[in-house]
N, C-alpha and C positions, 0 to 999 in steps of 0.2 A: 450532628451529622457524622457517621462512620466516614473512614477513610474509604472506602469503599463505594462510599457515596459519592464522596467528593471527587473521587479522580471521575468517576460515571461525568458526573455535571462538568468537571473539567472539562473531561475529551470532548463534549459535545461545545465546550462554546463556540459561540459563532465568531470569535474574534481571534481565533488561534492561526498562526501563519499558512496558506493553504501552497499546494501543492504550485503555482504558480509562483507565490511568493518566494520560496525555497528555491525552485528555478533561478530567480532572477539574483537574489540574497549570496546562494552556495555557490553558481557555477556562472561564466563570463561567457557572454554573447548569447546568451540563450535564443533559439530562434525553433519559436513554435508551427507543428507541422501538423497538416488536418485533414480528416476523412478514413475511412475504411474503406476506398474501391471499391464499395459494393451497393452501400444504401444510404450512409447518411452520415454524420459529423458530431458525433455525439459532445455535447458540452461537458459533460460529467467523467470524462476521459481527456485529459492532456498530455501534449508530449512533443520533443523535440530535440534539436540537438543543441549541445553546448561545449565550453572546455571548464576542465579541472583542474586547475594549477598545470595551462597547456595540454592536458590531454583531452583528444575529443572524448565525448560521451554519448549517448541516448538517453536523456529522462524521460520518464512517463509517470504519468500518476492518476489519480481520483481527485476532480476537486469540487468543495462544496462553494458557497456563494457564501455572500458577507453581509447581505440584506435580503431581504426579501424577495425583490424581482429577480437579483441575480441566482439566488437558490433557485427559483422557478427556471432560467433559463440553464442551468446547472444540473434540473433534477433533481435536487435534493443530493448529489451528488452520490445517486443511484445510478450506477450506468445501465446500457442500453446493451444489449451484444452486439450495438456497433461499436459502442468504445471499448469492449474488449479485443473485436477485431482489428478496431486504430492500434491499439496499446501492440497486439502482437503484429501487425504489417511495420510498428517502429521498432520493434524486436527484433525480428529476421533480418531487416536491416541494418539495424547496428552489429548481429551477427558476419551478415553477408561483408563490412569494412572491417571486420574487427576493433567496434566501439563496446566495452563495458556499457553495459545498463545500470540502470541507478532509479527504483519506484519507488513513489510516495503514497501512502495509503490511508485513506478517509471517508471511510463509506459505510453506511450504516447494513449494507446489501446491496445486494444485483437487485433492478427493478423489477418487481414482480408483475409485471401489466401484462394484458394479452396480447400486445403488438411485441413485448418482447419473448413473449412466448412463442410467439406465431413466427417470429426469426431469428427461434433457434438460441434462447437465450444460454437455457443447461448445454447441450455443443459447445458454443462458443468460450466459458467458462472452462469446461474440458479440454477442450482445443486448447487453452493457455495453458494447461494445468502439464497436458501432455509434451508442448513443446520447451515451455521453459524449466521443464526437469532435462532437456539433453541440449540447451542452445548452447554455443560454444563459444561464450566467452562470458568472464565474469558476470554475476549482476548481484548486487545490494539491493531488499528491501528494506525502507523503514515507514513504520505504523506513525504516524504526527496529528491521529487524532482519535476515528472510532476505528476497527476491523473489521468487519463483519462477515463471517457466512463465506461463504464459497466467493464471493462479490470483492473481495477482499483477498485471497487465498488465489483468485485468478492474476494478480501480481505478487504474489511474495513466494513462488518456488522458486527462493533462491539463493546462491551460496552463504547469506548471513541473511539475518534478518534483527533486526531492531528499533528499537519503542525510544518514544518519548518518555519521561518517567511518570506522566499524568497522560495516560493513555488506556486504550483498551483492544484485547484483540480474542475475539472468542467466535463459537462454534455457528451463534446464533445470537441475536441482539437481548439483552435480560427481560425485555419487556415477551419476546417471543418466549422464551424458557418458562418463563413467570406462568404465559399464554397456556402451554403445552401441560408443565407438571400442574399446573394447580388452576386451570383455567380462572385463573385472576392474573392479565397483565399489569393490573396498579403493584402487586407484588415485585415488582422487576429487582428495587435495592436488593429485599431477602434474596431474589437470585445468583443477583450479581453479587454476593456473598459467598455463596456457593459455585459458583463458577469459577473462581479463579483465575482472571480475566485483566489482572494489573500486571502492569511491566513486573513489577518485582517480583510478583506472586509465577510469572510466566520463564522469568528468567531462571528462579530457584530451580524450575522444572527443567529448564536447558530447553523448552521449549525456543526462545528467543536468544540472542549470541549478545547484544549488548542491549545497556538502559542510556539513556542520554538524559545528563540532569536537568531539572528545568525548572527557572528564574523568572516567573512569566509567563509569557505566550510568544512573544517578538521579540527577541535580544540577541543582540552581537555576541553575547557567548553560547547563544546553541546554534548558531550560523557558524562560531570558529568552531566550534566541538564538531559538527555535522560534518563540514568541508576537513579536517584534517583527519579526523576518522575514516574517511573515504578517500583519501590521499592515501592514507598507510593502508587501508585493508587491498586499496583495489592494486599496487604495488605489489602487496604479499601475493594478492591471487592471481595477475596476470604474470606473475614466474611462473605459476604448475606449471608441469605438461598438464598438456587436456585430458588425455584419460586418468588422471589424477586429479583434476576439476570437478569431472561429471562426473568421479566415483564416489569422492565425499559428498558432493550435492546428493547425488543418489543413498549415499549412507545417512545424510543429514535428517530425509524425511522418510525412510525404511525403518529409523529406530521408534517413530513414534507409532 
């Protein structure tokens, strides 16, 4: 098996720390909050608020499920454009106190159904895409499993972004590429070869700001790697001025 392959089947297992666990692991008091105000409560979207070595925060993330039924009541941890609209109504609001944000990313895509169609799924993806390039105050994302697609990219405009090092974060998932160029999705490896879709392969590009080593799936040292990493970065970034914030942000994703 390529290394290629391997981080692929990596990022996908279903035993890797999810976005809740990371909540509960990196930051103290975590206390999850739910609903978009509009239509519904999407499982496959989490988020809430916590402290960081005492400072409050905002997390929010994508989370997948750990078995079976929970994937089911998770979605496959495909969200809905209700949980993009959860993700940014806990945005504005950690804006509106001035809490840094802090997302965690796992999603193989936005759910492609016609009920998410029919409410406005491409909008709502935009709609983050558009507010969190100018929210005003830090946010860290990082990828801790698949990335996928715009589904994916609807939380990470934002001032760093970083991988796990058995991770993936690309345009469209290799089984859809495979789809597209060669209408064979059994091809997905050979894609995913082509894609250049690994932490390291993403970092070399300056695509991503950091790689986070990893020992496993669940260990106490990528919980202290994670949490002091996000101690020192979000220190360095809540000194800018703001308009020095949102002009690198804004410089960050103009150069690509």
């Amino acid at each position: 098996m390529s290394d290629v392959a391997r981080i692929l089947k990596e990022a996908r297992d279903q035993s890797r720390m999810t976005t809740l666990d990371y909540a509960k692991e990196v930051f103290d008091d975590f206390f999850e909050l739910h609903g978009d105000r509009h239509f519904a409560d999407d499982g496959a979207v989490v988020g809430g608020l916590a402290y960081l070595d005492g400072r409050p925060v905002t997390v929010v993330g994508i989370q997948k499920g750990k078995n079976l039924q929970d994937n089911l009541n998770r979605n496959f941890g495909q969200p809905n454009p209700d949980g993009y609209r959860k993700a940014l109504r806990l945005m504005k609001q950690a804006e509106k106190f001035g809490r840094p944000v802090v997302t965690f990313i796992n999603t193989a895509g936005a759910y492609p159904g016609i009920g998410a169609e029919e409410r406005g799924q491409g909008e709502a993806i935009a709609k983050n895409l558009m507010e969190m390039s100018d929210l005003k105050v830090p946010i860290i994302a990082i990828i801790i499993g698949e990335g996928g697609s715009g589904g994916a990219l609807a939380l990470a405009v934002a001032d760093k972004v970083w991988m796990l090092e058995h991770t993936i974060y690309a345009i469209l998932s290799p089984e859809g590429f495979a789809s597209i160029l060669w209408k064979d999705g059994s091809r997905a490896t050979e894609a995913a070869e082509l894609m250049k879709l690994t932490a390291g392969e993403l970092y070399n590009r300056q695509v991503i700001d950091k790689v986070i080593p990893e020992h496993g799936y669940f260990t106490s040292e990528i919980v202290e790697n994670i949490k002091t990493s996000l101690v020192e970065e979000l220190d360095r970034l809540s000194q800018l001025p703001l308009d020095q914030l949102l002009e690198e942000r804004y410089q960050r994703f103009r150069k690509f």
